[in-house]
Structures are given as C-alpha cells and as structure tokens.
N, C-alpha and C positions, 0 to 999 in steps of 0.2 A: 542475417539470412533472409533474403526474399522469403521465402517458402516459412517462416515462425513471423513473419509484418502480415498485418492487418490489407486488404483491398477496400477503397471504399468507392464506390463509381469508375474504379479502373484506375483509379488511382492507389498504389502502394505505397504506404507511410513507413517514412525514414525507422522509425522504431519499431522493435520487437513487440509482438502483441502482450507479453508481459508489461514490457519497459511503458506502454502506452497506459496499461490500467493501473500499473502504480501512478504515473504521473497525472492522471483522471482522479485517481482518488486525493492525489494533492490538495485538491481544491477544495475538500471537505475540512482542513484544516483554516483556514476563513471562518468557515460558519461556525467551528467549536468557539474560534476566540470571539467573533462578535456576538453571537446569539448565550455566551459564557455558558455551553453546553457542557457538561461534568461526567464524563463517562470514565470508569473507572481504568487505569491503566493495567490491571490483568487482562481486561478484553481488548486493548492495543496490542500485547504482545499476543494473546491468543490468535488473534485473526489474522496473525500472518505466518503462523503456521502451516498451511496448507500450500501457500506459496512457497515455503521451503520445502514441504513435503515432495508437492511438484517437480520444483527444480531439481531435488535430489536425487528423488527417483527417476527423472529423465536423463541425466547426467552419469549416472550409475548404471542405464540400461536397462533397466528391470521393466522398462514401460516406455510407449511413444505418449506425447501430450501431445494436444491438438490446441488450435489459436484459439477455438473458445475457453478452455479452460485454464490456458496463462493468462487470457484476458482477464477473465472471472479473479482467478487466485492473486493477480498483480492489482487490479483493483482494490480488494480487502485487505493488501498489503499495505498498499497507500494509504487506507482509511485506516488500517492499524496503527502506520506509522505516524501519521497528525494527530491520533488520539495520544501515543506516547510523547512526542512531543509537547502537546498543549498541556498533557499534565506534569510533566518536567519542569516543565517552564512555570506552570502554578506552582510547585511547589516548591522552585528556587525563590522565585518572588516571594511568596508568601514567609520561607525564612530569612530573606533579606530585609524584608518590612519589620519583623520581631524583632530583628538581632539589633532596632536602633532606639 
C-alpha cells in the first residue's frame, strides 16, 4: 500500500515502511560476524517483540500505526533477527568443531 511506503524526495519506495527497517537492520548482521560481536540471543528474540506487537495490534484493529513506528519496530526486528541468527550460527559451529 502506497499510504504504509516510506516517501523520500517524492520518491515512494517499493516496500512497506516495515518491510524497509527490517531489511535496514540486515545489515547489522555484517558487523556481528565480522567485528565477532556476542550479543546474547534473549535480546534477539526480545527486540522483535514490538514489531509483532505492532503488526498484531494493527491487524486486529484495536489501533492505527503510523510509517514512523513500522519503521522504528521493523528495524529492531532486523537487528533482532541477525542477532538470532549470528548466534545460531555460533552455536551450531562451535558443536560441530567439538563433535570431531
């Protein structure tokens, strides 16, 4: 929906202003592996909380969200979601290194 995309100069971006700060926070996922940043996976799944909160309770009705605040909550998802990854990933590697 035009009306939930981002404007930037007059320009309207293909994605949802969610879909845009999840895939913004992708790219935090880089810097866990190269910098071997160790952030514990409860606060991967925590921070993406709010983005379900959002979606659900806009979905449900009970509330309008606005583009700042998918933005906001899709962002933190992303960042959620490469912290849960990166620590998945460490901890399949790190029992596939023992098991030999």
């Amino acid at each position: 929906m035009k009306s939930r995309s981002l404007t930037i100069k007059g320009y309207t971006l293909p994605l949802c202003a969610r879909c845009t700060g999840i895939l913004l926070g992708y790219l935090f996922f880089p810097l866990f592996m190269i910098f071997s940043l160790h952030v514990p996976l409860w606060l991967g799944l925590l921070i993406n909380i709010p983005m379900i909160v959002d979606g659900w309770t806009q979905k449900r009705k009970y509330r309008l969200s606005n583009n700042a605040l998918r933005f906001t909550t899709g962002l933190m998802s992303g960042l959620g979601q490469s912290i849960i990854i990166v620590s998945v990933s460490e901890s399949i590697i790190r029992a596939l290194l023992h098991m030999e």
